[in-house]
C-alpha positions in Angstrom: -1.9 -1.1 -0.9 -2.9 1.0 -4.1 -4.4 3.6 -5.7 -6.9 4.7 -8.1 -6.5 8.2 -10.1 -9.0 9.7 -12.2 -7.0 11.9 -14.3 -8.1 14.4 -17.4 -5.6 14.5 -19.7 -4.6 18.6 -20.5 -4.1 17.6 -24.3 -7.3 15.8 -25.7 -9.8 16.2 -22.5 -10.2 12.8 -22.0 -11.2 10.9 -18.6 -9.7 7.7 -17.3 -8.8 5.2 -14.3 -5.4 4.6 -14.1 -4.9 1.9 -10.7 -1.4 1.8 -9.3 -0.5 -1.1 -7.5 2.2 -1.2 -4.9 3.1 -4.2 -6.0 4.2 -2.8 -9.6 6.4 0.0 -8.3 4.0 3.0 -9.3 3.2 4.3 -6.5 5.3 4.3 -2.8 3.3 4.7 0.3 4.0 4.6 3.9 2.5 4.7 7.2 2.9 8.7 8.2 3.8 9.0 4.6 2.9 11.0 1.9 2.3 9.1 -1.8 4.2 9.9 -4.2 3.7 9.3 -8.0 6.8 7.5 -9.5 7.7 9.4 -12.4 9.5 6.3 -14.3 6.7 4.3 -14.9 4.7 6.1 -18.2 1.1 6.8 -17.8 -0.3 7.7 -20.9 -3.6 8.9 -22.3 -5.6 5.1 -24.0 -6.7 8.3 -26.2 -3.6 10.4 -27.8 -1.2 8.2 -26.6 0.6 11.2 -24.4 2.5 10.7 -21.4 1.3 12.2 -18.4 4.0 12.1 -16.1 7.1 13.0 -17.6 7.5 15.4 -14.4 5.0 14.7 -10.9 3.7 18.1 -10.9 2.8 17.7 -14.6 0.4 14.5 -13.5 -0.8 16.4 -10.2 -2.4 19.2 -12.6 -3.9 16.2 -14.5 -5.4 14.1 -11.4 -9.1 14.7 -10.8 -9.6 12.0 -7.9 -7.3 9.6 -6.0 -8.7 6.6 -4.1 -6.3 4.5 -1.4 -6.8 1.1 -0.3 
């Protein structure tokens, strides 16, 4: 199980994929579950190099799009 975000980033404006894996510890899912973005694995812009999830609502203002499989 993973997932796909398409997240904006608030400082330069740039758009990116960024795929979370289960397997890698990013992103915790369960059946009746809500997913929730783990918060101490960096996601940073490939452009200004900024973290995006220092906090989970910080990244939620950030994600355009998110994808599940």
């Amino acid at each position: 199980m993973g997932a796909s975000y398409k997240i904006k980033c608030k400082h330069c404006g740039t758009e990116f994929l960024h795929i979370a894996d289960d397997d890698f510890g990013v992103i915790r899912a369960c059946v009746g579950c809500e997913c929730s973005i783990e918060t101490e694995a960096p996601i940073f812009c490939p452009s200004c190099r900024t973290r995006l999830n220092r906090t989970q609502e910080e990244l939620e203002g950030q994600i355009e799009t998110i994808m599940t499989w």
